[in-house]
C-alpha positions in Angstrom: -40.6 -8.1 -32.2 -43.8 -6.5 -30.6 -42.9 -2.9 -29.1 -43.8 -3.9 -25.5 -41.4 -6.6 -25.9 -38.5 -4.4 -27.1 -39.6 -1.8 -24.3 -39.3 -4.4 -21.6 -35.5 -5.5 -22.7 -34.2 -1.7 -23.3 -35.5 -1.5 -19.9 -33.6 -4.2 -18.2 -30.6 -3.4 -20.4 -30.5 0.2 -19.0 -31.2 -1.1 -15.4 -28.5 -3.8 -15.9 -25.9 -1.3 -17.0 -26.2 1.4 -14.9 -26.6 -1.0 -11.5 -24.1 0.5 -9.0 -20.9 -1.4 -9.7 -18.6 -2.6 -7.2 -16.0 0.2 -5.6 -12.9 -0.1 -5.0 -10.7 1.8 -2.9 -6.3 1.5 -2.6 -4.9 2.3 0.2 -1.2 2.2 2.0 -0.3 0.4 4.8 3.1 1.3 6.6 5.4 -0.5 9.3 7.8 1.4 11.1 11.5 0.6 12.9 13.8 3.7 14.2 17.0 3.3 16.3 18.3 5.6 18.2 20.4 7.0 15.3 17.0 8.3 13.7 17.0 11.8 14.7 13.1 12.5 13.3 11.5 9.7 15.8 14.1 7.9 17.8 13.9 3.9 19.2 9.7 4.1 18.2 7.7 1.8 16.5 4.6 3.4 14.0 2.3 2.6 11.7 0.0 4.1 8.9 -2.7 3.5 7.0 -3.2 6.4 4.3 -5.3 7.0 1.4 -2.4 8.7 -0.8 1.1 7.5 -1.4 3.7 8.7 0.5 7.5 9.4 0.8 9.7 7.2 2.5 10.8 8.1 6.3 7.9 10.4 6.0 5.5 10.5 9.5 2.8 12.9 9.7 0.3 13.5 12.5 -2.0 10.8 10.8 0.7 7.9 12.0 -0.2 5.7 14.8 3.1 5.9 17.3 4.0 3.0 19.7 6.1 3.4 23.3 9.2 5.0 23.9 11.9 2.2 23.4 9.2 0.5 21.3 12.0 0.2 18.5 15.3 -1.2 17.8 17.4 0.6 20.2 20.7 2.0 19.7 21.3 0.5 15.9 24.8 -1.2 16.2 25.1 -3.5 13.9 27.3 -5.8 14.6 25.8 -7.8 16.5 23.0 -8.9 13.9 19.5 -7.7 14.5 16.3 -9.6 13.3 13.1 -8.2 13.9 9.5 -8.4 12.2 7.8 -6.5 10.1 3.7 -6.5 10.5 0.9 -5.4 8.1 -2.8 -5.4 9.3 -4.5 -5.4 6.0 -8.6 -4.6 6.0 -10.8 -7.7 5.6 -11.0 -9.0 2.2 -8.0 -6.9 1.2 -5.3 -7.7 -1.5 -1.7 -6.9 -1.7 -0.6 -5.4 -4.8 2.7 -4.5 -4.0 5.4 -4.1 -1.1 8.4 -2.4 -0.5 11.1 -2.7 2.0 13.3 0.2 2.9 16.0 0.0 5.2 18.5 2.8 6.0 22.3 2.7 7.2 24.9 5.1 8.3 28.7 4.3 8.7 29.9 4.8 12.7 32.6 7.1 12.2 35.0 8.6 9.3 37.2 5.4 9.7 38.5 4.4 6.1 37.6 0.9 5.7 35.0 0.0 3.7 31.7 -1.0 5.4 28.4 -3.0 4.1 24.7 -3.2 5.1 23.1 -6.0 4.2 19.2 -6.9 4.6 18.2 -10.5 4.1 14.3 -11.6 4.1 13.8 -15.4 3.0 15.7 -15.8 0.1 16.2 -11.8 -1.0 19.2 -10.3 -0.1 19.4 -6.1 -0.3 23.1 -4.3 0.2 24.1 -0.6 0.7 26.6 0.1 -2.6 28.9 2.2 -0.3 29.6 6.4 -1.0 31.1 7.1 -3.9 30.6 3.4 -5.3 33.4 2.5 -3.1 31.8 0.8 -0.5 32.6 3.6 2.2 29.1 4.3 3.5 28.6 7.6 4.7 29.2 8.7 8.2 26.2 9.7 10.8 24.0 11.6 10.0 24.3 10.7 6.3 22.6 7.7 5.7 22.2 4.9 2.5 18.9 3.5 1.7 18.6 0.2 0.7 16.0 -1.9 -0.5 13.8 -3.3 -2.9 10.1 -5.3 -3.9 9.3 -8.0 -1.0 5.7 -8.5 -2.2 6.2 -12.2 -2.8 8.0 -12.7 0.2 5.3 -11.3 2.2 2.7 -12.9 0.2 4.6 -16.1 1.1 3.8 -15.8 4.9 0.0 -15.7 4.5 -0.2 -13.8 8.1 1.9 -10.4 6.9 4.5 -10.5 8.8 8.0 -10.2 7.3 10.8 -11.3 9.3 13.8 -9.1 8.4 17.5 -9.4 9.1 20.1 -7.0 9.4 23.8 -7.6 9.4 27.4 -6.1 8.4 29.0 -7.8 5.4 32.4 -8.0 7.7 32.5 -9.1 11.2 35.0 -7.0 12.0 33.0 -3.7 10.6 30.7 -1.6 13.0 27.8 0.6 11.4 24.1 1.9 12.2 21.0 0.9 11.1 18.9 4.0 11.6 15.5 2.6 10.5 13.2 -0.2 8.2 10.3 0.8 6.6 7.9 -2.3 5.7 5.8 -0.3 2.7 2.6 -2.0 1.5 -0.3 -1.5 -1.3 -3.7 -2.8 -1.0 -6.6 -2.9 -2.9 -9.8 -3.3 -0.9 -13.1 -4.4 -2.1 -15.5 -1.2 -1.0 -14.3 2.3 0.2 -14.4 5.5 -2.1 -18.3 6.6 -1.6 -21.6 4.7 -0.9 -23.0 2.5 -3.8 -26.2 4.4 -3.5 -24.3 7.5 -5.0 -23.2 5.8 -8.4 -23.5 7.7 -11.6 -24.9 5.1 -14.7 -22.1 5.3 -17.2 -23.8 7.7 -20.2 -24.1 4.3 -22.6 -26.2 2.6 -19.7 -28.8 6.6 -19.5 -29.1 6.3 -23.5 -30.1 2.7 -22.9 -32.4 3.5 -20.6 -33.7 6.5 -22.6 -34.0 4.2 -25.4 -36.1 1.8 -23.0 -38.8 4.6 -22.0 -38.9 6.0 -25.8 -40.3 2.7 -26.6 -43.0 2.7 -23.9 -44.1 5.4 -24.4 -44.6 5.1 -28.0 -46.1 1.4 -27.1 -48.7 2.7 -24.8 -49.7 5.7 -27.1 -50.6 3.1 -29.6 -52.7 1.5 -27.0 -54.6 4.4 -26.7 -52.7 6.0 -24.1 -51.9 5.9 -20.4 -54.5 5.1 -17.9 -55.3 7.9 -15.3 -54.6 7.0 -11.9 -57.2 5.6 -9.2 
């Protein structure tokens, strides 16, 4: 192969590898329910949308906060209480993975035992009860309960997750206290401008390769031509 001809694919080699590739950026979107019973941020609805991971229950300053009374009120469970959960993923975003977490208190030091129980579509997620037997703990102790939904809210195709919260016995009384819809993305751009891309080093010793070549091509054609 003629040296020009070796020049001109090291060349595109180095150019192909060391094009800006794609970025990708994960981020965390969160859906917030309190009651009355949650001490931090009573009866509010809130929502996030965070670059870094974060605790459960957490809010910072960075949370989007709805109305007063924007929540689920005082908590009682029973009656039932069914309420939606809403993610408003970016454009061309994908869920990797989401998480309900739903918290319960018992409404008193009353002896019999008392469940929460969460149901989405065909998931069902129950407090254990202190000390494993079933006694959940009184206010302001609470239980978290909870588990992967991803499928579930996959299943929807609009991210919304219609949750359900109930009492195992009729005859029981408890708090919900608050239900944290938990989800990660990945979107297709974020995480810097393409323009600022650093060629992996195999794609700059391509590319070195490439003007080696040249170089040595034009000196044997007697050198480079001055400019005009």
């Amino acid at each position: 192969m003629r040296l020009r001809s070796l020049a001109t694919l090291l060349l595109g080699a180095g150019l192909l590898v060391s094009a800006p590739a794609a970025f990708a950026a994960t981020i965390w979107e969160a859906d917030l329910l309190t009651s009355d019973k949650f001490a931090l941020l009573p009866n509010r609805h809130a929502t996030a949308s965070v670059a870094a991971d974060f605790e459960a229950f957490t809010i910072t300053p960075d949370w989007s906060l709805g109305a007063a009374g924007s929540g689920l009120g005082d908590g009682k469970v029973p009656p039932s209480k069914t309420f939606t959960h809403t993610v408003a993923a970016p454009a061309g975003a994908t869920i990797d993975k989401a998480w309900l977490l739903v918290s319960f208190s018992d409404d008193g030091f009353d002896m019999p035992p008392e469940t929460g129980v969460v149901q989405i579509a065909d998931l069902t997620f129950a407090t254990s009860g202190w000390g494993g037997f079933g006694y959940l703990a009184p206010s302001p102790l609470v239980e978290v309960v909870g588990g992967d939904v991803t499928a579930a809210l996959v299943a929807g195709g609009d991210g919304s997750l219609q949750v359900t919260v109930s009492s195992s016995q009729p005859d029981r009384d408890l708090y919900l206290h608050a239900s944290l819809l938990k989800v990660q993305l990945s979107t297709g751009s974020g995480g810097g401008s393409p323009g600022t891309a650093v060629p992996e080093p195999g794609a700059l010793l391509v590319f070195a390769a490439g003007l080696a070549v040249t170089a040595a091509s034009l000196r044997d054609r007697g050198g480079v031509r001055a400019a005009a």
